[in-house]
C-alpha positions as CSV (number, residue, x, y, z in Angstrom):
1,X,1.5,-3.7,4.0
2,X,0.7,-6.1,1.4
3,X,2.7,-5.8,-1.9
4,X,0.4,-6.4,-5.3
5,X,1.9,-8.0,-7.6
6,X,2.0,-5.8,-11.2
7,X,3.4,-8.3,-13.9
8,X,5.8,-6.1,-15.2
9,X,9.1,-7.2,-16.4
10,X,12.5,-6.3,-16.5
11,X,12.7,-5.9,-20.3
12,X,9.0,-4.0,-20.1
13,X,10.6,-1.6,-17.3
14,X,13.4,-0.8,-19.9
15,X,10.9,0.5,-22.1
16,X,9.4,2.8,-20.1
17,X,12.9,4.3,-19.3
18,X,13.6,4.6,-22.4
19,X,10.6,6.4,-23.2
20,X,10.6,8.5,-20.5
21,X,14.2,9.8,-21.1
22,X,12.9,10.2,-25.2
23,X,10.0,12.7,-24.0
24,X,11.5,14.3,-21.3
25,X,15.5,14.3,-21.7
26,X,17.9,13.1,-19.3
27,X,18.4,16.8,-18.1
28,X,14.6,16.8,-16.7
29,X,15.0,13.3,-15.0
30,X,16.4,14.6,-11.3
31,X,14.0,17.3,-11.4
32,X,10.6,14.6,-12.3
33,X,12.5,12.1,-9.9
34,X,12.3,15.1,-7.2
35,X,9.0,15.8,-7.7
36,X,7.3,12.1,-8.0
37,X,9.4,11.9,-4.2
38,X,7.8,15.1,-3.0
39,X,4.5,13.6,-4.1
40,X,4.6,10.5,-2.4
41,X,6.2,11.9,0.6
42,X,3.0,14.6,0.7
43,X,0.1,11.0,0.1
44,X,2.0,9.4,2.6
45,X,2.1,12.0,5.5
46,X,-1.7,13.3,4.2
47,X,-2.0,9.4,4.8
48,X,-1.0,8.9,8.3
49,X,-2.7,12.1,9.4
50,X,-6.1,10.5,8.3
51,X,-5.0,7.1,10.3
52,X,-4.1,8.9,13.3
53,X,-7.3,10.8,13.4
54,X,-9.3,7.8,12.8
55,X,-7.8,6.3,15.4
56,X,-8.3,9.3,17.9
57,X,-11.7,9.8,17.1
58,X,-12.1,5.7,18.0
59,X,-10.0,6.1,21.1
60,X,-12.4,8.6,22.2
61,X,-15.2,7.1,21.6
62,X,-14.6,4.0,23.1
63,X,-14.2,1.8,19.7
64,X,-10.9,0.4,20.0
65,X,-11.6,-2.6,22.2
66,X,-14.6,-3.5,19.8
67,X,-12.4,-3.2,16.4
68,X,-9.7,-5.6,18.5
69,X,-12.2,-7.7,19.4
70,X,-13.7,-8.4,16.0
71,X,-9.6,-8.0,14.8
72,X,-9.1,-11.5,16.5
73,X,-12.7,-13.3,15.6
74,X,-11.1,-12.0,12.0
75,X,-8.1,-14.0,12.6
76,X,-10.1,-16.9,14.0
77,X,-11.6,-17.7,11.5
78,X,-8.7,-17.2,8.5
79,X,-7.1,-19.8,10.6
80,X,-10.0,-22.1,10.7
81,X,-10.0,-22.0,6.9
82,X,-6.7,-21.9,6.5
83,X,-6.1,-25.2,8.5
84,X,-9.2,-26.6,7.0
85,X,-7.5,-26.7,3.2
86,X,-11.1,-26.4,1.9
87,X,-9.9,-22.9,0.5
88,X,-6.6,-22.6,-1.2
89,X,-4.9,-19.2,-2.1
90,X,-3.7,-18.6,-5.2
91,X,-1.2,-16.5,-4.2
C-alpha cells in the first residue's frame, strides 16, 4: 500500500489535539478513540470482503491469467520509462 503524503506537521498535529480535547474533554477521548478503531476495523474488513469477492468472481471466470498478464506488460513498461530517465518522479 502506498502512503500519501498529507503535509501536516508536528506543531499542526498539536493543534488539532488540543482542540479535540477543548470540544470533547479528556473524559470522552478513550471512548472517540474506541470508536474511530471500531470504524476502521469495520472499512477494512467490509474492504477485504469486496477484494476477496472480486477476486472469486475472476477466478471463476477465468480472468486471473489475463489481469497477470497485462500486471507484467504494466511493469514492462514502468521499467522501460523508468530506465529511460525521459520521465522523472517527483516523489
Amino acid at each position: 500500500m502506498k502512503m500519501i503524503p498529507l503535509f501536516i506537521s508536528t506543531p499542526e498535529l498539536m493543534i488539532v489535539g488540543l482542540v479535540v480535547i477543548l470540544v470533547f474533554g479528556s473524559d470522552k477521548l478513550p471512548e472517540i478513540a474506541r470508536g474511530l478503531g471500531k470504524a476502521m476495523k469495520t472499512v477494512r474488513n467490509a474492504t477485504d470482503d469486496i477484494k476477496n469477492e472480486i477476486t472469486k468472481s475472476a477466478d471463476e471466470h477465468g480472468f486471473t491469467k489475463d489481469v497477470k498478464e497485462i500486471t507484467k506488460q504494466i511493469e514492462q513498461v514502468k521499467d522501460q520509462i523508468e530506465d529511460s530517465g525521459s520521465i522523472k518522479r517527483k516523489f
